[in-house]
C-alpha positions as CSV (number, residue, x, y, z in Angstrom):
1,X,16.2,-0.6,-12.9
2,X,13.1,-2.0,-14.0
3,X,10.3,-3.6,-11.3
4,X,9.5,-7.0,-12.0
5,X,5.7,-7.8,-11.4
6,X,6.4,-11.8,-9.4
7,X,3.1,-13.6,-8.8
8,X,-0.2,-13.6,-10.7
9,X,-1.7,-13.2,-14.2
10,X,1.3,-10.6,-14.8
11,X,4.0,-12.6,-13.5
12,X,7.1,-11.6,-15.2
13,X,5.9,-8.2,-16.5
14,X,8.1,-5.5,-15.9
15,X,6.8,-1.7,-14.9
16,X,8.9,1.6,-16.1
17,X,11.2,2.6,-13.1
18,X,10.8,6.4,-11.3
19,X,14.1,8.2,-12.1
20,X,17.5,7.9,-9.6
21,X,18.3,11.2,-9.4
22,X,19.8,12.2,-6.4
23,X,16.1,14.5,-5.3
24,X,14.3,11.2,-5.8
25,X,12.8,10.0,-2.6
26,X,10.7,6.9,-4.2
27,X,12.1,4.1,-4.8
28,X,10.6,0.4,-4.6
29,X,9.6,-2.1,-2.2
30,X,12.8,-4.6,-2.4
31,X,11.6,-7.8,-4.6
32,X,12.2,-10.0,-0.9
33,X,10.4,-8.1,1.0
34,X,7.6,-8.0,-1.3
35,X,7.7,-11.7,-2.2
36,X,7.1,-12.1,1.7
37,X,4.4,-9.5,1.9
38,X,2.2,-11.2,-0.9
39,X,3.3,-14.8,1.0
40,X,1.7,-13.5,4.1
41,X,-1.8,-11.9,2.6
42,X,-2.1,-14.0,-0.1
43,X,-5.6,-15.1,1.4
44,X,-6.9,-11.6,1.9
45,X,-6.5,-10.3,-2.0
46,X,-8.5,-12.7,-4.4
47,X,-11.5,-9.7,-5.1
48,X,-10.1,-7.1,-2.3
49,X,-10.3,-3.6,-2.5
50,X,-6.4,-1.6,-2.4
51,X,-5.1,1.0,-1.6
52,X,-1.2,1.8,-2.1
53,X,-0.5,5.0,-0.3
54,X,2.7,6.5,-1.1
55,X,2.3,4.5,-4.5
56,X,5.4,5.2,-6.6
57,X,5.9,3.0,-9.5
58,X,2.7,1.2,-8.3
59,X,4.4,-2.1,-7.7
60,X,2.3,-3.1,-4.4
61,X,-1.0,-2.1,-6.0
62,X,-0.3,-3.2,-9.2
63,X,1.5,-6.9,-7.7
64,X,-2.4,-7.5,-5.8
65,X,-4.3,-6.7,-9.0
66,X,-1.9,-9.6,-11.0
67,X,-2.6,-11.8,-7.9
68,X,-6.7,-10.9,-7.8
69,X,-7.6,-8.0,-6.3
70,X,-10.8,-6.6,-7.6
71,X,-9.5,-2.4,-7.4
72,X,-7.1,-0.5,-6.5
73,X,-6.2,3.1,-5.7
74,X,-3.2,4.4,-6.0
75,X,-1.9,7.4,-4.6
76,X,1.4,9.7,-4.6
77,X,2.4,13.6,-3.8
78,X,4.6,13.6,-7.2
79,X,2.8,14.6,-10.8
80,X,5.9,12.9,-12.3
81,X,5.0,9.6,-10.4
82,X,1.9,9.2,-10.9
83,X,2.3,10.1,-14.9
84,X,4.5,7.1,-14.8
85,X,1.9,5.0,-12.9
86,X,-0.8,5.9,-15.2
87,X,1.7,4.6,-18.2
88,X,2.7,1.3,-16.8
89,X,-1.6,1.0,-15.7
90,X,-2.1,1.4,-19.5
91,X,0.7,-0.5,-20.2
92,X,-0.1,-3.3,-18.4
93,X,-4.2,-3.3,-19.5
94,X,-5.1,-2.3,-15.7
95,X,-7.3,1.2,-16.4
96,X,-10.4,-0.3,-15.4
97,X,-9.4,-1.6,-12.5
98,X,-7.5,0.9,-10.9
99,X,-7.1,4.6,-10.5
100,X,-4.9,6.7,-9.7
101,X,-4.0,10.3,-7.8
102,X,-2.0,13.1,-7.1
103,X,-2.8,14.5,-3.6
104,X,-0.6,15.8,-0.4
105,X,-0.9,12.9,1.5
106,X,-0.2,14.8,4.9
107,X,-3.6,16.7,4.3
108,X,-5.6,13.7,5.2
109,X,-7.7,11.5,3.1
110,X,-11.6,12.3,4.2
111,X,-11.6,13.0,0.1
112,X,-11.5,9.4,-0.4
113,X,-15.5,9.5,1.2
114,X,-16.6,12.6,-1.0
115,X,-15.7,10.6,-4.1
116,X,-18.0,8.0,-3.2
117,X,-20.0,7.1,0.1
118,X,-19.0,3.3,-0.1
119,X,-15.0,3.6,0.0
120,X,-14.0,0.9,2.6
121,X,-10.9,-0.9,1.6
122,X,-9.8,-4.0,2.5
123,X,-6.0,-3.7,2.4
124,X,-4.4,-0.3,3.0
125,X,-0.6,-0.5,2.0
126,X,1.7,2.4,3.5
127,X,4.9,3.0,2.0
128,X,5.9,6.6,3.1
129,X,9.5,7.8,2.5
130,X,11.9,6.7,5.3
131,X,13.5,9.4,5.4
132,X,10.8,11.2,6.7
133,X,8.9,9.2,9.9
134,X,5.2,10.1,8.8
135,X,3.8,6.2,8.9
136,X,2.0,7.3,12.5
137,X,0.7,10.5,10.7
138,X,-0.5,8.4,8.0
139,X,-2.0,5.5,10.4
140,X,-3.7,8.5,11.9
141,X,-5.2,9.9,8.9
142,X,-6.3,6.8,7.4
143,X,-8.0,5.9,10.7
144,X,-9.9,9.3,11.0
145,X,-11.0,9.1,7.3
146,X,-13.8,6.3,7.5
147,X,-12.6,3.9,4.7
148,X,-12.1,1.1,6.9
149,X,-14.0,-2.4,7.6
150,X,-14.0,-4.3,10.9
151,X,-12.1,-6.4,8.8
152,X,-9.6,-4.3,7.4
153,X,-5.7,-5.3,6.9
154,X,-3.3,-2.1,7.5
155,X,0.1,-2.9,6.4
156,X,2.7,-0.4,7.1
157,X,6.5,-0.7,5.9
158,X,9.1,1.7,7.4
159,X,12.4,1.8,9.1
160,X,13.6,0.1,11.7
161,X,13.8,3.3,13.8
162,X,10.2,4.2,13.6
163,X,8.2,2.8,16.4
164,X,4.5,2.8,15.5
165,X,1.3,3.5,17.3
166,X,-1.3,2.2,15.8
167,X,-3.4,4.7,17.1
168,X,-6.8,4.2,19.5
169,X,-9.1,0.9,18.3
170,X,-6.3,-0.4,15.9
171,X,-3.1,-2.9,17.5
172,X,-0.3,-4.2,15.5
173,X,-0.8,-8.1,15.4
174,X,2.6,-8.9,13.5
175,X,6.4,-7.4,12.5
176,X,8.1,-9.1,10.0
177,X,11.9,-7.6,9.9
178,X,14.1,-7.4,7.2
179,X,17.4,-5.3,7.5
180,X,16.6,-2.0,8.6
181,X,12.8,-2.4,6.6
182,X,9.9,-3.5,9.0
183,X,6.6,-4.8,7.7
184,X,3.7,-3.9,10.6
185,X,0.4,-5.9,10.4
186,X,-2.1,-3.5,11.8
187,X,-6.1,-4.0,12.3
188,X,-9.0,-3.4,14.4
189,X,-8.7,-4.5,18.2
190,X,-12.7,-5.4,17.8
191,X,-12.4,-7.2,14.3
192,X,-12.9,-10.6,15.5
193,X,-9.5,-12.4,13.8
194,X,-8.0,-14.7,15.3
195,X,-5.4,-14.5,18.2
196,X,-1.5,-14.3,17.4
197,X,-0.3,-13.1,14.3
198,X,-2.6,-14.7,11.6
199,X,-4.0,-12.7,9.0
């Protein structure tokens, strides 16, 4: 079934759809939850830098370059995947602004910094698998790689199951529940926001 792109310069664009097989282990942020997401950091994205971890079709990356985002990086384990996200970025007239990757995202990301000394994003979006309870892994490894502002928003969807730890310096400020899916707001304890869960 086809992902519908909801807010933005794209709004009502539609992205090719990674297969249903029964091995298939992406599968999309549900259209509520996302239409919440984007309600929440709507603020944050007009010229941020992105990066969709775990990016499948690319519908969180590709739904904060239709709503302003400056750049976004997209990546995925799966050469199938991102073949299909490199299709629907050309489709959709977004090869400049983004790029995209295949690389084992439990390996760490301190790549990222050897591709260029000034990668600091402002809004990391975590999407890993469910099946597999690996967001604390990732929080980890996005925390040890040095691509992260004082200011920087770390958004991590996952099951209801999966406590998080946001690891040492970083606090999760907000949960937003929806079914069994949890969205967890995560920054820097020192970053200077506001108290409560504002973004």
């Amino acid at each position: 079934m086809p992902v519908t792109i909801i807010g933005g310069k794209l709004k009502g664009r539609k992205l090719s759809p990674v297969g249903s097989g029964k091995d298939t282990i992406t599968r999309p942020i549900l259209a509520r939850v996302k239409k919440s997401l984007f309600d929440i950091i709507r603020q944050k994205i007009p010229g941020a830098c992105f990066l969709d971890l775990y990016a499948g079709t690319g519908s969180v990356g590709i739904e904060a370059l239709s709503r302003g985002a400056a750049y976004c990086v997209f990546i995925d384990s799966d050469r199938g995947v991102i073949d299909l996200l490199n299709k629907n970025l050309t489709l959709l007239g977004l090869q400049i602004d983004a790029v995209a990757y295949q690389r084992d995202l439990s390996a760490g990301l301190g790549w990222l910094k050897n591709l260029r000394a000034d990668v600091f994003f402002d809004i990391i979006f975590i999407g890993a698998p469910y099946r597999n309870f690996v967001t604390n892994k990732m929080l980890g490894n996005v925390t040890a790689a040095g691509i992260t502002k004082e200011t920087t928003l770390i958004i991590a969807q996952h099951h209801k199951n999966e406590k998080i730890d946001a690891g040492q310096g970083y606090g999760v400020f907000r949960e937003e529940r929806y079914g069994d899916t949890v969205l967890s707001f995560i920054r820097k304890a020192c970053s200077g926001a506001g108290n409560g869960d504002e973004i």
